[in-house]
N, C-alpha and C positions, 0 to 999 in steps of 0.2 A: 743799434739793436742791442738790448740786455740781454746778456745769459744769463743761465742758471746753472748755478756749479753742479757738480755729479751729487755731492752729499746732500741739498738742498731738492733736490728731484727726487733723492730717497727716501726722505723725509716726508715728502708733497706723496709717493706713490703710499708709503706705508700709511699714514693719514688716510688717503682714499680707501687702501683695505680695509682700516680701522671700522669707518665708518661703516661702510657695504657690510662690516661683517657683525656688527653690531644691529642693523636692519634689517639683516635675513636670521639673527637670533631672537628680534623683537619679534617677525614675524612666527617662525617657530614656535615662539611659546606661545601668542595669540593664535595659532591653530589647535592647539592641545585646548586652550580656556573657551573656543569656541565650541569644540567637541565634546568639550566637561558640559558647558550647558546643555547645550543640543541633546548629553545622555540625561542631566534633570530634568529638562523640560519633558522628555519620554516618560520617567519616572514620574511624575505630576500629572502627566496625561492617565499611565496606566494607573495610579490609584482613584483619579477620579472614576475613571471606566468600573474599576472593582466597585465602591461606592453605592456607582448605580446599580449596576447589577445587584447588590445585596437588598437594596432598595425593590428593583425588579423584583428579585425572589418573596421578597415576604408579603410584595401585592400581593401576587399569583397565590402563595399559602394563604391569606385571608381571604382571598373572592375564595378560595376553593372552600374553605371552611363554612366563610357565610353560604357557598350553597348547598355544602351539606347537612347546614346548620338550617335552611329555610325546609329543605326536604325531609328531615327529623321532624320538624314539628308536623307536619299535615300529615303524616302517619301515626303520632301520637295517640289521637283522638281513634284509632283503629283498634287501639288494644296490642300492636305488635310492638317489641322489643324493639328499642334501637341502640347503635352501637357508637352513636355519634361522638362520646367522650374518647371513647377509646381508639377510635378510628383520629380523635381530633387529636388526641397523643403522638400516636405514631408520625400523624404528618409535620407534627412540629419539631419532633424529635429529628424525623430522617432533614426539615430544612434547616432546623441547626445544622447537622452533620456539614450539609453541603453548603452553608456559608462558610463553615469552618473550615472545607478542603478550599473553597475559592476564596477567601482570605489569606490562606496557606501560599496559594500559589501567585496570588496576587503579592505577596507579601517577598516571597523567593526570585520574582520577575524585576520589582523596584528596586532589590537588593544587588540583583548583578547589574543593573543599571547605573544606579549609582558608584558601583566598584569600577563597570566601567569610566565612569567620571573622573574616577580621583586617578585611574591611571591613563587616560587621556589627559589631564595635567601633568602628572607625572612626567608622559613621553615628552610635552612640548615643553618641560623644564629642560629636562634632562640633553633633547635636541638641542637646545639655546646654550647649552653650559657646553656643548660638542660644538656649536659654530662658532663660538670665544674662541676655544681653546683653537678650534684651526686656525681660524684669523689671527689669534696673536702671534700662532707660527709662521703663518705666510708673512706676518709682516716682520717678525725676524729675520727671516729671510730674505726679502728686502733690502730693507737695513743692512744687511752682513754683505 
């Protein structure tokens, strides 16, 4: 039966930390790179949603227009005033306004999103540079 000298076993054990400790760092950081996506893919989701919605909004202000714009004219013919420019002003003015504030926020919602991203990479860097650094101590350790 072969042995194995004492230095030869420390060397076999330090090796097996190595490894372990380089595979719970590989993992580490691919938990950070899976979370960085997971927050893009959030961010890509909420700006298509803004998107539509601004798209929603300017149907709604045109059917609203074309029906005040159909109900103008068959008054017309009455002889009485109508207000339809100025009423069609206002409405377009206040849906700007409110693409504006939902772009705004739409805009402030992908932005911490994305910040969370880069520092979910960040953690699963910074994690994987912390399981190095342990593992190459336990494996001095070891070794000594």
């Amino acid at each position: 039966m072969a042995s194995i000298s004492l230095p030869t076993m420390a060397i076999i054990a330090a090796s097996a930390a190595a490894v372990s400790t380089g595979i719970s760092a590989y993992e580490t950081h691919e938990q950070g790179v899976a979370r960085a996506n997971a927050d893009k893919q959030k961010a890509r989701v909420e700006a298509l949603s803004e998107t539509q919605k601004q798209i929603d909004m300017r149907q709604k202000m045109l059917r609203s227009l074309a029906s005040q714009n159909a109900g103008t004219l068959g008054a017309e013919g009455t002889g009485r005033g109508t207000s339809f420019g100025a009423n069609a002003m206002r409405q377009i003015n206040q849906a700007q306004n409110d693409l504006l504030v939902s772009k705004a926020n739409a805009s402030g919602q992908i932005s911490l999103l994305d910040a969370d991203a880069a520092n979910a990479r960040a953690a699963g860097n910074i994690g994987a540079i912390g399981e190095l650094a342990g593992g190459a101590s336990r494996s001095l350790d070891i070794l000594s």
